[in-house]
C-alpha positions in Angstrom: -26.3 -22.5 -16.6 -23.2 -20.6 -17.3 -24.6 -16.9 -16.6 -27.0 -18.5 -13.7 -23.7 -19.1 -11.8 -21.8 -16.2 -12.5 -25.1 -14.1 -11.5 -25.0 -16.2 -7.9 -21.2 -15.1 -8.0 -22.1 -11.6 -8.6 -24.5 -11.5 -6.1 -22.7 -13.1 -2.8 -20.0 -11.1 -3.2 -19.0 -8.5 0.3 -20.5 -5.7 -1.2 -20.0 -3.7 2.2 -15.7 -3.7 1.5 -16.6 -2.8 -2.3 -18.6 -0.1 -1.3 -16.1 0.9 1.0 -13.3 0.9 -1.4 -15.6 3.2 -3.9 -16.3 5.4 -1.4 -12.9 6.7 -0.6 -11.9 6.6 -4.1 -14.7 8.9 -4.8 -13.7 10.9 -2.0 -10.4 11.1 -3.6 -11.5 12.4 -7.2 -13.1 14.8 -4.9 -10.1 16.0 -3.0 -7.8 15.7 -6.6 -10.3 18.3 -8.3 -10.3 20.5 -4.7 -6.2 20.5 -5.4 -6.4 21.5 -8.9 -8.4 24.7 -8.0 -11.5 23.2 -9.7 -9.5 21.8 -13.2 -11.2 18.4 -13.5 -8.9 17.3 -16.2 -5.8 17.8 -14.6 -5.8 15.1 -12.0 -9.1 13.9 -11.8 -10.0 12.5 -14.7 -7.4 10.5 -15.1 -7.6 8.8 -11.7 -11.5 8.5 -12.8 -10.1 6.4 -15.6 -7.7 4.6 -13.5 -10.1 3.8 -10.7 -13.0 2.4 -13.4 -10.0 0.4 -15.2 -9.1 -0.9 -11.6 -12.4 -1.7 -10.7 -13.0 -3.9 -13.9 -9.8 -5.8 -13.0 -11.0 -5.9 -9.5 -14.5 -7.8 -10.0 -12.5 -9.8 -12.9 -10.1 -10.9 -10.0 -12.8 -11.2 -7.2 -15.2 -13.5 -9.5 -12.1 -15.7 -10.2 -11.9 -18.7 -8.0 -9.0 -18.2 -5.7 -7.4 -21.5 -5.8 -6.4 -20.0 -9.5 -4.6 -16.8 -7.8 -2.5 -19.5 -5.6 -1.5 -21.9 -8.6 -0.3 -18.6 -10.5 1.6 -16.8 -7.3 5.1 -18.4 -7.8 5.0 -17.2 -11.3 3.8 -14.0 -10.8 6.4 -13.3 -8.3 8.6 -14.3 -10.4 7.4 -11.9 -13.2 7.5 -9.2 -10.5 11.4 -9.9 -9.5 12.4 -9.6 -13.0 10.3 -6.2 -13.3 12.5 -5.2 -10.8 15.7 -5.8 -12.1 14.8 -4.5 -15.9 14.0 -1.2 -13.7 17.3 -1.4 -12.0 19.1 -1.8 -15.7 17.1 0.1 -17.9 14.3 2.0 -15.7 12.4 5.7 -16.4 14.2 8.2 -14.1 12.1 10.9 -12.4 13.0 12.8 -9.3 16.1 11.2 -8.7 14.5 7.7 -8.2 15.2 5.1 -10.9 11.9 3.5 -10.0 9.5 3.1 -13.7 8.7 1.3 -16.4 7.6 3.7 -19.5 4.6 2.0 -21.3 3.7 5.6 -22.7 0.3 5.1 -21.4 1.1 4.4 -17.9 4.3 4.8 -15.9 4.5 1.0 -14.5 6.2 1.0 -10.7 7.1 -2.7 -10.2 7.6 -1.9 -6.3 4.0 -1.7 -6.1 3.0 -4.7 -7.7 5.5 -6.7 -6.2 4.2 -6.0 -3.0 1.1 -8.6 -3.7 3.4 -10.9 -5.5 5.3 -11.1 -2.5 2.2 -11.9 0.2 0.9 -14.8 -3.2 4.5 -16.6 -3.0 4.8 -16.6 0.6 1.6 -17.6 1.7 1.9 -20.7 -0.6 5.1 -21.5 0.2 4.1 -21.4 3.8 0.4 -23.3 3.3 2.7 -26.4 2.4 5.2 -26.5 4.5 5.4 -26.0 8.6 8.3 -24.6 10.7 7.6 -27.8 13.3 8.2 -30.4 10.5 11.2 -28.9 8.2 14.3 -27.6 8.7 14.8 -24.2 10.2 18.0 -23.4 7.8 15.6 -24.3 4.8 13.2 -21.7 6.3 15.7 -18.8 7.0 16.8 -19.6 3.1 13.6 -19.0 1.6 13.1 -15.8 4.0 16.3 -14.2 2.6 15.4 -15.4 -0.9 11.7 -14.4 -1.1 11.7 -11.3 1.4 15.8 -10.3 0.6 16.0 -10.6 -2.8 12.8 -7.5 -3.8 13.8 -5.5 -0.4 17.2 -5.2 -2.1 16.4 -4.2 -5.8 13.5 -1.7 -4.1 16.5 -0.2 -2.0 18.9 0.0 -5.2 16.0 2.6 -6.8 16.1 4.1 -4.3 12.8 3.8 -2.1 13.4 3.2 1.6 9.7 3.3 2.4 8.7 0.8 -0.1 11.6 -1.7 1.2 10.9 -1.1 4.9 7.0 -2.0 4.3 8.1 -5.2 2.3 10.3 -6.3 4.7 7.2 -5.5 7.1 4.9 -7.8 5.1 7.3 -10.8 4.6 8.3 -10.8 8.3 5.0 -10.5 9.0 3.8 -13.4 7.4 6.3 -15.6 8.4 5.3 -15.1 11.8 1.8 -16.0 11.3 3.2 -19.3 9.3 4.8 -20.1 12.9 8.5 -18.9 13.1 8.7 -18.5 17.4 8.9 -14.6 17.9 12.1 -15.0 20.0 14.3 -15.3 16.0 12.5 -12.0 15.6 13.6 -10.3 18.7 17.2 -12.1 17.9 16.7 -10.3 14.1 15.8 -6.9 16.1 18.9 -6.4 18.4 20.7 -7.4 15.8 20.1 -4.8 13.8 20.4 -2.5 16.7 23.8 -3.5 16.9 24.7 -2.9 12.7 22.7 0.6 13.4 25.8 2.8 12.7 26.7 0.5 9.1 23.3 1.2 8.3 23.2 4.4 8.9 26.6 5.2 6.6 24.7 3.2 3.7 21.8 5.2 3.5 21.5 8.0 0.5 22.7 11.4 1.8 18.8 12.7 1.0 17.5 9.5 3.0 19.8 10.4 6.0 18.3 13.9 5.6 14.7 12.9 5.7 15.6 11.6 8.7 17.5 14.4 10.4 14.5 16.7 9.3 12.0 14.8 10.8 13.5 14.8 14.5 14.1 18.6 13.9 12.2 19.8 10.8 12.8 23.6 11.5 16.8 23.1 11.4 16.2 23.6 7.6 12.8 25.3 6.9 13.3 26.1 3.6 14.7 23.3 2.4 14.5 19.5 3.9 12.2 20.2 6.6 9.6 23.0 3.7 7.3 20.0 3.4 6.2 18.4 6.8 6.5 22.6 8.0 3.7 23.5 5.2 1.9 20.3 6.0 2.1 20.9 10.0 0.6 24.6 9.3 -2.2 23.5 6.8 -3.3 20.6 9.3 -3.1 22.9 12.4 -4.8 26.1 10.9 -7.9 23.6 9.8 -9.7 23.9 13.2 -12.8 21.6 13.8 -14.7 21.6 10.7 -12.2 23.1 7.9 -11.9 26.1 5.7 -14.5 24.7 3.6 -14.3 23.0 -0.1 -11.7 24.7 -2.5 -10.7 26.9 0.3 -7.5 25.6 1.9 -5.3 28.4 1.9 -2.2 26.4 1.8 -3.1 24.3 -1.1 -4.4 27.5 -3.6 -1.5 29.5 -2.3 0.3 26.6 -4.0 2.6 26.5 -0.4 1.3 22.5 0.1 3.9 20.2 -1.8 2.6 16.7 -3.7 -0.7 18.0 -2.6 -2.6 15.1 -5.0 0.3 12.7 -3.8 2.0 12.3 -0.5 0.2 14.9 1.0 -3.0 14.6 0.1 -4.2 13.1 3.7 -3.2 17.5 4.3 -5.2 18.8 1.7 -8.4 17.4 2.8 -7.9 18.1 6.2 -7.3 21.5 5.7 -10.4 21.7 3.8 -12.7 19.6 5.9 -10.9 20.1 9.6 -11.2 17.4 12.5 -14.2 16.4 12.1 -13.6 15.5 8.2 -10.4 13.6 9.5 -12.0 11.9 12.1 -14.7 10.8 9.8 -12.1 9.8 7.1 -9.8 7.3 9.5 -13.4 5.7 10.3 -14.0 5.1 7.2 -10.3 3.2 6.6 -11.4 1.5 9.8 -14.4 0.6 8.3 -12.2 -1.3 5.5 -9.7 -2.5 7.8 -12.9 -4.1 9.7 -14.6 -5.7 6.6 -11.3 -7.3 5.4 -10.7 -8.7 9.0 -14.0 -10.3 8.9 -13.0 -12.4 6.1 -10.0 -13.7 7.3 -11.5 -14.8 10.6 -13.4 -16.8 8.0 -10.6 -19.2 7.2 -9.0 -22.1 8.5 -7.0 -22.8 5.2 -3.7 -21.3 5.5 -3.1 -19.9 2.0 -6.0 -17.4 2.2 -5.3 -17.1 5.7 -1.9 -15.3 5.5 -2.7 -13.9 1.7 -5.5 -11.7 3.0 -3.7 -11.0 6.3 -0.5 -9.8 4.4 -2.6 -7.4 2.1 -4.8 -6.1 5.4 -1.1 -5.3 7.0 -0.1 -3.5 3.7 -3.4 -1.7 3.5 -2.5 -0.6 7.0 0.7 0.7 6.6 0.2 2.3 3.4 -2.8 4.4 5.8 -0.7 4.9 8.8 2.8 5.5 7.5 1.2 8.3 5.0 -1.0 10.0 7.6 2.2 9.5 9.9 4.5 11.5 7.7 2.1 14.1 7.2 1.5 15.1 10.8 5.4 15.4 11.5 5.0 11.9 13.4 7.4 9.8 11.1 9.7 10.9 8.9 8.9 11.6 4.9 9.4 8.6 2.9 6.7 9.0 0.0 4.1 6.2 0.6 0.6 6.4 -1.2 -2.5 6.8 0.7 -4.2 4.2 -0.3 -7.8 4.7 -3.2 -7.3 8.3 -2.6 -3.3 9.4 -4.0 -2.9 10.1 -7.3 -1.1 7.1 -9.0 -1.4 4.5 -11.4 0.2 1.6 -10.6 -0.7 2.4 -6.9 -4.3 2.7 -7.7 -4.4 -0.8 -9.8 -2.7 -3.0 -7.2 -5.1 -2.0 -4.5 -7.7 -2.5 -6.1 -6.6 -6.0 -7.7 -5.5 -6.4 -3.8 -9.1 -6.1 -3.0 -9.7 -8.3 -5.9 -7.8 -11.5 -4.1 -9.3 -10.6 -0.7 -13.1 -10.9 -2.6 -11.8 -14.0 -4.2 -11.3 -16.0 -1.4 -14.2 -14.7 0.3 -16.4 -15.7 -2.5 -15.2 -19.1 -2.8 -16.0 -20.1 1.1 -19.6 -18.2 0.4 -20.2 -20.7 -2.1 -18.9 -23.5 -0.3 -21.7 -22.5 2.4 -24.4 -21.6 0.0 -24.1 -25.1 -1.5 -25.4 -26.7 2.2 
């Protein structure tokens, strides 16, 4: 009876978003081994590792019943926060970020991880409670608690990008739980106002990032080298690419973080227009199957937990491919299934995971009738 069930399970799972998330992870492994000149083991294997590990932990997730996730949210938050502040005492330092956890086996980023804990906590908070019905000061509490709290531990590492796309999420999802827009418009001028303080607090290489991306040939060897190489191996690709293992930026070794930040470049170069076209379909193509389930729901937990982890998806894709094309400035954010990563790699797919989840459980519900 047992396996019977867990066979219907398998079976009414959204295979089209789990072939979509396997597709650009392949395409990925494919792009890794174009960036390490055809050396398989250098980059590629290991993210083949970390993307079968991931999906394992994905189907685990996905053939989990949901309402499990959302009893277990406030604790894995929780968990997450004090990730975060073991990092702040004690974390691995690499390139002047203070940002890891060393398990030897894997370099554990607790930003990343907390950015699902953070949707789980606030979408339960939020599928219990209503803005019309408790008091506002309560609600602006638990904002700067759940939201302010992780945004300023992720800022003390430091990692702007990460912080700006949590803060992102959280306000995000406490718009869709009902806060009136007209707070957030309040929220916006008033950090217009603070603009200068803000700008004084920011690291000297942050401010830089900055200042580069307005002008990015004021310095061409230095701040502004990256999105300059980037701009020239995007802009030289022409319609259809200089072919497989044939980028002349990336070989020449001129491309920085080619299997990282700038990996959205790599493949472009190699595969032109028409490969980048065809790639941002294929995100779409995600986007749209994860859409289609939340339109599913009435229920207000998986209502806002899928719609925070769609908006994450989405600014991971258009913050990378942003920075890359000299449209926003250079703040290090994953592409998502297809940078080399870890920790990146694992949370998206256990993000997916959650989003299956509650998919499968309204699927049964229907199959039952």
């Amino acid at each position: 009876m047992r396996y019977v069930l867990l066979h219907k399970r398998f079976k009414l799972l959204d295979w089209s978003l789990i072939g979509s998330v396997t597709f650009l992870s392949l395409i990925g492994l494919v792009v890794l081994y174009s960036a390490a000149a055809g050396d398989f083991f250098l980059w590629s294997s290991k993210q083949l590792l970390r993307f079968c590990l991931g999906f394992a932990l994905m189907l685990f997730i996905a053939l989990t019943p949901w309402n499990i996730w959302r009893s277990l949210s406030y604790g894995a938050y929780i968990v997450s926060i004090l990730m975060l502040m073991y990092v702040d005492l004690f974390g691995h330092i690499g390139m002047g970020a203070q940002r890891w956890i060393n398990l030897y086996f894997i370099q554990l980023q607790p930003s990343e991880i907390v950015k699902i804990t953070i949707v789980l906590a606030l979408a339960r908070y939020y599928s219990s409670v209503h803005f019309k019905t408790n008091n506002l000061l309560s609600h602006l509490f638990v904002i700067a608690v759940f939201i302010g709290i992780p945004v300023l531990l992720v800022l003390r590492q430091p990692d702007l990008g990460t912080a700006m796309i949590l803060l992102t999420v959280g306000l995000t999802i406490v718009f869709m739980a009902g806060l009136h827009w007209l707070y957030f418009v309040g929220g916006g001028l008033a950090i217009g106002a603070t603009a200068p303080f803000l700008w004084e607090r920011l690291h000297a290489y942050q401010q830089q990032r900055i200042l580069t991306f307005l002008n990015p040939e004021n310095d061409p060897l230095g701040a502004g080298y990256h999105i300059i190489q980037s701009k020239i191996a995007i802009g030289s690709a022409g319609i259809f690419g200089k072919g497989f293992m044939n980028g002349s930026q990336n070989k020449l070794d001129f491309l920085p973080e080619k299997q990282t930040d700038f990996i959205f470049t790599t493949f472009t170069e190699e595969f032109g227009f028409i490969g980048a076209l065809l790639l941002i379909i294929a995100y779409t193509f995600l986007f749209y199957c994860c859409y289609r389930i939340v339109l599913r729901f009435n229920q207000t937990f998986p209502r806002l937990m899928i719609t925070g982890l769609i908006i994450t998806f989405f600014l991971y894709f258009f913050i990378n491919i942003g920075m890359v094309i000299g449209v926003m400035p250079v703040v290090g954010v994953p592409l998502p299934l297809m940078t080399y990563g870890g920790t990146a790699t694992l949370t998206m797919m256990m993000s997916v995971g959650l989003i299956l989840s509650a998919d499968l459980s309204h699927r049964m519900k229907r199959s039952v009738f």
